[in-house]
C-alpha positions in Angstrom: -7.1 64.8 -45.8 -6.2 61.6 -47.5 -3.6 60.8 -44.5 -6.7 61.4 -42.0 -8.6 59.0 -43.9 -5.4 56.3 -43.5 -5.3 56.7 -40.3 -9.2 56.5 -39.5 -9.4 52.9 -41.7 -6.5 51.4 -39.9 -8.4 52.4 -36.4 -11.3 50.3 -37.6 -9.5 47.3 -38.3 -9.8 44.4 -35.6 -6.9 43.4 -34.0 -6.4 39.5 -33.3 -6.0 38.8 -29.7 -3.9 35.8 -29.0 -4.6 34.2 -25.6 -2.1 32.3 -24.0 -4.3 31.5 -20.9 -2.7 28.4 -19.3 -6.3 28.2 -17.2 -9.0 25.1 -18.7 -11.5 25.0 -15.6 -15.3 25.7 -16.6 -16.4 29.5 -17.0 -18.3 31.2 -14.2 -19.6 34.3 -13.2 -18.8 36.0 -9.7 -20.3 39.2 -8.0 -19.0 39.3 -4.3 -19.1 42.8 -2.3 -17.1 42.8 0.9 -17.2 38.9 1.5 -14.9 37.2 3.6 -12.2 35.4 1.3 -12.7 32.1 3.0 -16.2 32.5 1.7 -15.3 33.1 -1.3 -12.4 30.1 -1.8 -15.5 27.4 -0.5 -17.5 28.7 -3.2 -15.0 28.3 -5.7 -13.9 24.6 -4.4 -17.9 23.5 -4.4 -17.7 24.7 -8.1 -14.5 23.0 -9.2 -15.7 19.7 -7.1 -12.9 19.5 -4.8 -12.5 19.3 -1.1 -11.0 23.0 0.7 -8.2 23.1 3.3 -7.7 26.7 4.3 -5.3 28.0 7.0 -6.3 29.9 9.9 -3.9 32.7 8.5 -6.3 33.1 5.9 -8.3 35.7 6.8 -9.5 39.6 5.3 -12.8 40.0 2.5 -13.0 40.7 -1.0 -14.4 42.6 -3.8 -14.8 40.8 -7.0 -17.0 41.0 -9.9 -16.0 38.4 -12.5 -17.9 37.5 -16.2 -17.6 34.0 -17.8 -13.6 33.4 -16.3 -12.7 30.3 -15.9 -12.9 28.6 -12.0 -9.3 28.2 -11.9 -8.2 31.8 -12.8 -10.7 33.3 -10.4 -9.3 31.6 -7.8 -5.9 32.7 -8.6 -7.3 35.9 -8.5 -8.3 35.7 -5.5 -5.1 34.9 -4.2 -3.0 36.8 -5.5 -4.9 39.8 -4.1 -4.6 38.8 -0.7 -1.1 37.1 -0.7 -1.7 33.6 -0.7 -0.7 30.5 -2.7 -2.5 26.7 -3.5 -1.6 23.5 -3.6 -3.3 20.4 -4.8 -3.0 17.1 -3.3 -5.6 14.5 -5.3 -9.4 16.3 -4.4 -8.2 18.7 -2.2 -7.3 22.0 -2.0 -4.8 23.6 -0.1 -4.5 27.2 0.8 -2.2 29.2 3.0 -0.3 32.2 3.0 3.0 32.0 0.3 5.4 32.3 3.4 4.1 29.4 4.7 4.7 26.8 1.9 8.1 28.1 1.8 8.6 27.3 5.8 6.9 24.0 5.3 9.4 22.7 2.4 12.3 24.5 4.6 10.9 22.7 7.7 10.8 19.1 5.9 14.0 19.6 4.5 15.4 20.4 8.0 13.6 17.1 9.3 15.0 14.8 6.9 18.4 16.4 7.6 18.3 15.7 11.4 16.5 12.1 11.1 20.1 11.7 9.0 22.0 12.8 12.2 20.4 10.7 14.2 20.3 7.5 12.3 22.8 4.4 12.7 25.7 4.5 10.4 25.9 1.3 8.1 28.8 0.1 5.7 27.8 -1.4 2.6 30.5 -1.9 -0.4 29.2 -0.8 -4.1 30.8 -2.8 -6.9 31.5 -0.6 -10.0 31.2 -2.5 -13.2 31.4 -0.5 -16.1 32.4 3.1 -15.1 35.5 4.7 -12.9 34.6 3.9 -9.0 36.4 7.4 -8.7 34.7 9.5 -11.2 31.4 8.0 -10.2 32.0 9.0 -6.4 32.7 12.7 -7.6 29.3 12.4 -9.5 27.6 10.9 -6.5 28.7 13.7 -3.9 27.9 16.2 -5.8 24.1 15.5 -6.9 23.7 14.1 -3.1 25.0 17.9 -1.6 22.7 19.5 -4.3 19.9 17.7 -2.7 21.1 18.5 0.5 21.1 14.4 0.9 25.1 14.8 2.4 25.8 16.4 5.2 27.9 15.9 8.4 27.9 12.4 8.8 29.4 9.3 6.9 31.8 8.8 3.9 31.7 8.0 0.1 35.2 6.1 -0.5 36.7 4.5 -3.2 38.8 1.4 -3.5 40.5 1.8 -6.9 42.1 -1.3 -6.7 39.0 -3.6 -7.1 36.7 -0.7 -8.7 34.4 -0.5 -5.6 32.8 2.3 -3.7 32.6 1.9 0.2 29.8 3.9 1.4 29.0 4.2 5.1 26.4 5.8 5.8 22.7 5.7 7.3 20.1 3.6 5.6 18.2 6.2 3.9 21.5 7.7 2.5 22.6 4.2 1.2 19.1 3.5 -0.3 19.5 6.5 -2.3 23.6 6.1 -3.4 22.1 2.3 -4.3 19.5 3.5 -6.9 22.0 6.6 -8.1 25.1 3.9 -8.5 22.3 1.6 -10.5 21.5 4.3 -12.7 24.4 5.5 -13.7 27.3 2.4 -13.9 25.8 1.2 -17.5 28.1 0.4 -19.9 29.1 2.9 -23.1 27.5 2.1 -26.4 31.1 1.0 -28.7 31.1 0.1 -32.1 32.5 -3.4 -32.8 35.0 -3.7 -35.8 35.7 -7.4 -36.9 38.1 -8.4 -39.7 39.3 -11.8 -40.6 42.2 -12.8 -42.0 43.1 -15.8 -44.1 46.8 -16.9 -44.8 47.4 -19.6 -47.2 51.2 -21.2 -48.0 52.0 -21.9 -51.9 51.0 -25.7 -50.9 47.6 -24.8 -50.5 46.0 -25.6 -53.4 47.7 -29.1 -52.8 44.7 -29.2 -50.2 42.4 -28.5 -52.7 42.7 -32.1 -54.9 43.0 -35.7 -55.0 45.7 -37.8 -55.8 45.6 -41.2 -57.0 48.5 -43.0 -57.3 50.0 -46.6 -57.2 52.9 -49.4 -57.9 53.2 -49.9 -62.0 54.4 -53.1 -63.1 54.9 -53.8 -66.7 52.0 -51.7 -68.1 49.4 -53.0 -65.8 48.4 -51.5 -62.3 48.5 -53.9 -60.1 45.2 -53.3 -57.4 45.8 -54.1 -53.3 47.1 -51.9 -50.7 49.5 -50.5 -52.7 47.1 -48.1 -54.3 46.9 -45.3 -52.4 44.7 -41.9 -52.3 46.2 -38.8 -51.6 43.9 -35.8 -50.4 46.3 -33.3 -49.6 45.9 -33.3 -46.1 49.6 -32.7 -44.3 48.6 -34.8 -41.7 45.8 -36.8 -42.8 43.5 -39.0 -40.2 42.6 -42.1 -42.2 43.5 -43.6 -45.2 41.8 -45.9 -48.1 43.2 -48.9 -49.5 42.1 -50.4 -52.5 
């Protein structure tokens, strides 16, 4: 009996609900029986205050009955039950089917790739300052293939001799090797280490006195230019006569 009792209190406790909803747009309330879905996405748009671009493959109805959800995961709702995917572009609000994003990335990509083939090839020479003009090239070719930036046409030399990379290739191409190259050829952060070093000979405290000194005769010294002042310099650059 006691065990029941355990059992029935835990039951009864609340359990914390964590929500780690990425969705901020206002709350709203939705009750739609059989409505077209293009309907339904205008309604949604007019809510969130932005403009609607919807595909003509958008097409089918919807049943949705929706309390206090935000704007933005109803309409993700909405999509996701008939298949389609959003982009945003400032105020406005594109819709389509997912496949048709993906063929519209595909489809620029492809573009770019054959306004490349078609382009003028120019030769432009890269100085290298700080890093290897050969290690730099490798770098280069292969972040430029991962964008799909290299194909087919042109080269990406090196002229190790003078540290220089000789590029030839269409404009865009070069544009974009430019602003890489710029990027990249900084110089290495070093640590400087100065010592300095003082030698002195055993004569160098000579250099460190005066000596006065002069022609005795009889037990008088006689003043003129015989007196003279030594300052220890080895080679000195004037002199002072008294």
């Amino acid at each position: 009996m006691k065990i029941v009792k355990k059992w029935a209190l835990a039951a009864l406790l609340p359990i914390p609900l964590v929500s780690a909803t990425p969705y901020k747009g206002e709350p709203m309330s939705l009750n739609f029986q059989d409505v077209e879905v293009r309907a339904v996405l205008q309604v949604l748009a007019d809510y969130a205050g932005v403009n609607l671009v919807a595909s003509d493959s958008v097409q089918g109805s919807v049943t949705l009955r929706l309390q206090d959800v935000p704007w933005d995961q109803a309409l993700d709702l909405v999509l996701r039950s008939k298949g389609l995917a959003r982009r945003q572009d400032g105020n406005v609000l594109l819709v389509a089917p997912a496949g048709e994003f993906a063929g519209q990335s595909s489809d620029s990509r492809v573009g770019q790739s054959l306004d490349a083939q078609v382009q003028p090839l120019r030769r432009e020479l890269l100085p290298i300052y700080h890093a290897k003009a050969a290690e730099l090239a490798d770098l280069l070719m292969a972040s430029l293939a991962d964008d799909g930036i290299l194909a087919g046409r042109g080269s990406l030399s090196v002229d190790e001799r003078t540290n220089t990379l000789v590029a030839h290739q269409p404009a865009d191409r070069l544009a974009e090797i430019r602003q890489l190259v710029q990027q990249l050829d900084v110089p290495v952060r070093q640590v400087a280490i100065e010592a300095r070093i003082v030698e002195a000979s055993v004569d160098y405290e000579k250099s460190l006195g005066v000596r006065w000194g002069g022609p005795l005769y009889g037990e008088n010294i006689r003043p003129g230019k015989e007196l003279f002042v030594d300052l220890g310099v080895e080679r000195a650059g004037s002199s002072i006569g008294l």
